[in-house]
MDAnalysis code that builds the backbone (N, CA, C; Angstrom):
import MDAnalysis as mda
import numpy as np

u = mda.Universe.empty(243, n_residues=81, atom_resindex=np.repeat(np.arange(81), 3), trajectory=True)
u.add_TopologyAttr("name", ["N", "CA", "C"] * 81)
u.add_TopologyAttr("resid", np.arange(1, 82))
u.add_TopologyAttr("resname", ["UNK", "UNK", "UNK", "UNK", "UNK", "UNK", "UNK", "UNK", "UNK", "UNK", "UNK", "UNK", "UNK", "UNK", "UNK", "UNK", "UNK", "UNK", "UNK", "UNK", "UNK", "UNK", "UNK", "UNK", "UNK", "UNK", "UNK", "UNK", "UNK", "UNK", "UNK", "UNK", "UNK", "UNK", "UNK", "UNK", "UNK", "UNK", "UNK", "UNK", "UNK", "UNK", "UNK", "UNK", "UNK", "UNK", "UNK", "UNK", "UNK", "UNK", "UNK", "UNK", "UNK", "UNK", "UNK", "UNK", "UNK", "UNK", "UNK", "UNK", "UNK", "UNK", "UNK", "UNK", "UNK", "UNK", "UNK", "UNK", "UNK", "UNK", "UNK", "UNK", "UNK", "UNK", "UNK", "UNK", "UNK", "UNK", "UNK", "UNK", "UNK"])
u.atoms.positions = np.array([
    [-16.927, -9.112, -0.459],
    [-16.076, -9.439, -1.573],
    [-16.034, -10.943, -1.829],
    [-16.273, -11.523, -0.789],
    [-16.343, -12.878, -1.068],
    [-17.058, -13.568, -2.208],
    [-18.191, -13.295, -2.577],
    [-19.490, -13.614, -3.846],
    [-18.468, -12.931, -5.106],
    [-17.840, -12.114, -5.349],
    [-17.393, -11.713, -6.289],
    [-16.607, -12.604, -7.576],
    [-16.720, -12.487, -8.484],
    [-16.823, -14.032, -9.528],
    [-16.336, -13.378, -10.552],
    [-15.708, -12.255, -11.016],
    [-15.087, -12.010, -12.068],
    [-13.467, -11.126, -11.436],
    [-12.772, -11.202, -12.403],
    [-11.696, -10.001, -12.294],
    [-12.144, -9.430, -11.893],
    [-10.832, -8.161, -11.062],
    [-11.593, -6.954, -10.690],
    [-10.457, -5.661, -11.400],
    [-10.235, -4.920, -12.315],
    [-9.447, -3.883, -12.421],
    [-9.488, -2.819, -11.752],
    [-8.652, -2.517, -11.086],
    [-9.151, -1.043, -10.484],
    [-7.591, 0.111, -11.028],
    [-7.894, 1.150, -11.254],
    [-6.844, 2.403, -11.492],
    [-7.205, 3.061, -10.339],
    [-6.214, 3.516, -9.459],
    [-6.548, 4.799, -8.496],
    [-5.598, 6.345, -8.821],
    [-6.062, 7.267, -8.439],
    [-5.109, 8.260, -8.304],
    [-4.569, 8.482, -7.180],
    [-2.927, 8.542, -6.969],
    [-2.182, 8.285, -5.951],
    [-2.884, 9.579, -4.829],
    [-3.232, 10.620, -5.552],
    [-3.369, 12.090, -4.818],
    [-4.799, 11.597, -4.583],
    [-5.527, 10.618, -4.616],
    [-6.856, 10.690, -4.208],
    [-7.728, 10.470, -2.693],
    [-8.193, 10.605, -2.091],
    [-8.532, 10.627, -1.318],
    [-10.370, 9.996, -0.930],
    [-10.178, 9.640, -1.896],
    [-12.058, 8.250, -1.650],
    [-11.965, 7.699, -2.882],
    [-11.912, 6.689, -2.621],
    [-10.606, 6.253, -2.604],
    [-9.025, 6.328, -1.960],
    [-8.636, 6.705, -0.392],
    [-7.237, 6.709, -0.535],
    [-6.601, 5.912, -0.478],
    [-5.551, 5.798, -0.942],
    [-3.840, 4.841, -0.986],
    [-4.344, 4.056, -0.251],
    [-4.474, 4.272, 1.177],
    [-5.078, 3.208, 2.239],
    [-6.022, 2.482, 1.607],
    [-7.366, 2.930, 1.551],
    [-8.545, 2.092, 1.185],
    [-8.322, 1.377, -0.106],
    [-8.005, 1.943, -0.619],
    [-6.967, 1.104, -2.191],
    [-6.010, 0.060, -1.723],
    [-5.179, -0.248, -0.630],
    [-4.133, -1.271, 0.167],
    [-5.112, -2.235, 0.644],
    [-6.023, -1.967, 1.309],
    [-7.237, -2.550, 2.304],
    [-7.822, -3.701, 1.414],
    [-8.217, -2.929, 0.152],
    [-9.370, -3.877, -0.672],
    [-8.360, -4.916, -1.539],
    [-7.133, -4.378, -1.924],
    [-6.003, -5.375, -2.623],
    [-5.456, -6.384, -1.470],
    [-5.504, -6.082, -0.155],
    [-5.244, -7.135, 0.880],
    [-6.558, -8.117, 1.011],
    [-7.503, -7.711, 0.980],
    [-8.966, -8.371, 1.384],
    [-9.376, -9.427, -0.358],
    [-8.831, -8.502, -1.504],
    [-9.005, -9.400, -2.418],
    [-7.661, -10.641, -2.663],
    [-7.004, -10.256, -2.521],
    [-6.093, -11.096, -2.385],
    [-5.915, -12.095, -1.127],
    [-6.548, -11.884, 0.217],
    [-6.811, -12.839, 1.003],
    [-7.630, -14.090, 0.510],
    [-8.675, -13.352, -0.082],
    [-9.953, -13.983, -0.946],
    [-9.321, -15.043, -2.068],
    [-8.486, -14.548, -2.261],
    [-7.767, -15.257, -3.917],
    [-8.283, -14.755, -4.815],
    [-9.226, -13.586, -5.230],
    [-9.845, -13.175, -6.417],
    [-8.881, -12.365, -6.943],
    [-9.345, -12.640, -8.681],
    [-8.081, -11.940, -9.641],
    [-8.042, -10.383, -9.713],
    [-7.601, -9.522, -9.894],
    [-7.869, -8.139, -9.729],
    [-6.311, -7.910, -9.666],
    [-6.298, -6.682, -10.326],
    [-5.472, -6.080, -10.879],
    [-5.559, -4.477, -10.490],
    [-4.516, -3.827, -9.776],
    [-4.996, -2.672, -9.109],
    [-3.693, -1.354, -9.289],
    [-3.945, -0.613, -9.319],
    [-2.693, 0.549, -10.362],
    [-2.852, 1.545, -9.595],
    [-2.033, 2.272, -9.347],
    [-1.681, 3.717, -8.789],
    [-1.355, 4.486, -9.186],
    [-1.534, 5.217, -9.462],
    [-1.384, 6.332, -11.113],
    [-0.606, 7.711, -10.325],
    [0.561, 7.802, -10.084],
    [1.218, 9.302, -9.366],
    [0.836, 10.584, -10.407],
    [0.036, 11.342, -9.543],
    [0.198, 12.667, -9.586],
    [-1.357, 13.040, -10.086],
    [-1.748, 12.192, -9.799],
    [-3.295, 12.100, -10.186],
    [-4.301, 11.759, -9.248],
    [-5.326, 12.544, -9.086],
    [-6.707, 11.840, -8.430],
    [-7.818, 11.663, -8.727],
    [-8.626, 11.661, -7.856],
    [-9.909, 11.171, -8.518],
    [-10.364, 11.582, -9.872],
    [-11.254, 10.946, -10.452],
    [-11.707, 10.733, -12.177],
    [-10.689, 11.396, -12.893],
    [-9.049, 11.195, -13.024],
    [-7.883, 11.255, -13.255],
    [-8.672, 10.940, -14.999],
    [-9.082, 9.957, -15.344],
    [-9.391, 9.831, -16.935],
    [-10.151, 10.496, -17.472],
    [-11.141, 11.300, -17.102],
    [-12.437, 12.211, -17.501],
    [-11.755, 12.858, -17.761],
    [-11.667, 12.768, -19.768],
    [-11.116, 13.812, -20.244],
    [-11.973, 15.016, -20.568],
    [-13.211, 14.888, -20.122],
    [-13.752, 15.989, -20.526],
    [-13.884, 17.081, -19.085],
    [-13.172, 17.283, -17.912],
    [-12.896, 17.524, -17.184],
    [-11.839, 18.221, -17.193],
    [-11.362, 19.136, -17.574],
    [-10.216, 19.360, -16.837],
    [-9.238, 19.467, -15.728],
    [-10.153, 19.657, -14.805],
    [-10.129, 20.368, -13.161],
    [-9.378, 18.578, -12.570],
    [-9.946, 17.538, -13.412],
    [-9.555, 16.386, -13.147],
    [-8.503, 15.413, -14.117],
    [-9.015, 15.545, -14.864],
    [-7.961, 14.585, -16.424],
    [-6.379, 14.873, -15.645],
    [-6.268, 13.910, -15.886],
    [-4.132, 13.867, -15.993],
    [-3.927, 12.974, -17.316],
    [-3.569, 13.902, -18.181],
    [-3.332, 13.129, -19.603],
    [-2.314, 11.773, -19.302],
    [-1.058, 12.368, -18.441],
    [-0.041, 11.208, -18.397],
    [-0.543, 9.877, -17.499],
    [-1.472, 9.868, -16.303],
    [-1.932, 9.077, -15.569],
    [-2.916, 8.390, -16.782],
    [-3.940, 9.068, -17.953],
    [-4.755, 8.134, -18.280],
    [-4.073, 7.449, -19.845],
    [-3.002, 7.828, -20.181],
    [-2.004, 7.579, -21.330],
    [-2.078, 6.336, -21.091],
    [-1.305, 6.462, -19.581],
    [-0.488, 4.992, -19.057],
    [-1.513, 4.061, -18.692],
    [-2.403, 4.510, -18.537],
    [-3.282, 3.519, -17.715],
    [-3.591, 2.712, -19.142],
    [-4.507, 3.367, -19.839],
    [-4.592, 2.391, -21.152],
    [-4.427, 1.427, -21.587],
    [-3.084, 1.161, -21.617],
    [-2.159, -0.421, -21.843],
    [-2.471, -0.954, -21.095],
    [-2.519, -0.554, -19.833],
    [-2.485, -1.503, -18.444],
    [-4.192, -2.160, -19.063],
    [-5.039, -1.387, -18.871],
    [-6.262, -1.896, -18.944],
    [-6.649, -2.904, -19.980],
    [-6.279, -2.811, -21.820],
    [-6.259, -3.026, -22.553],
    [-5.826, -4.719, -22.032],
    [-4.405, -4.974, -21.559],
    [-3.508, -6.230, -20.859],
    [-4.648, -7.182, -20.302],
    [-5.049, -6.073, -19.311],
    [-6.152, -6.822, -17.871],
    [-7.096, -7.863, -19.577],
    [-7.832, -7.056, -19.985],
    [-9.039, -7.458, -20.521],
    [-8.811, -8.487, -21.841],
    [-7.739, -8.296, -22.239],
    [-7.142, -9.148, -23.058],
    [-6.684, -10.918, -22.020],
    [-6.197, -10.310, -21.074],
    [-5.858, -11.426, -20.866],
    [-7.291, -12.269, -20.079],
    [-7.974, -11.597, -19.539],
    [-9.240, -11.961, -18.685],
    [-10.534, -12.369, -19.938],
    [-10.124, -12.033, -20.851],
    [-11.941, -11.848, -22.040],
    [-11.140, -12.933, -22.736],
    [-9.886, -12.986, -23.516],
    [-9.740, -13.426, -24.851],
    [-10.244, -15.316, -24.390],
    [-10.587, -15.799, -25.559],
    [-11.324, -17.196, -25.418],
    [-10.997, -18.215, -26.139],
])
């Protein structure tokens, strides 16, 4: 993680598991040791590919609603020039 040179956004699903909660804590401690910018979300009641709306078995409409804004924020504030 060290070489890493841009933001990093990450969304997880709280119910996920590779990704878990843990390994999601791990990499926000290790980037933040680092000082790199990254921005990292926990989305309850949702897991993995939580946004693949063409999924059902996976999509959580309310986890990828919310996430949206959040992401939209990140990239606005990281891109605009």
């Amino acid at each position: 993680m060290k070489d890493v040179s841009c933001p990093i956004l990450g969304f997880f699903g709280a119910d996920d598991q590779n990704p878990s909660p843990e390994d999601m804590q791990k990499l926000d401690e290790e980037l933040t040791r680092l000082r790199k910018p990254h921005a990292f979300h926990s989305m309850p009641g949702a897991g993995h590919a939580f946004m693949s709306f063409d999924n059902p078995q996976t999509y959580r409409v309310s986890a990828a609603t919310a996430a949206w804004p959040l992401a939209i924020a990140f990239l606005q504030e990281h891109l605009a020039g």
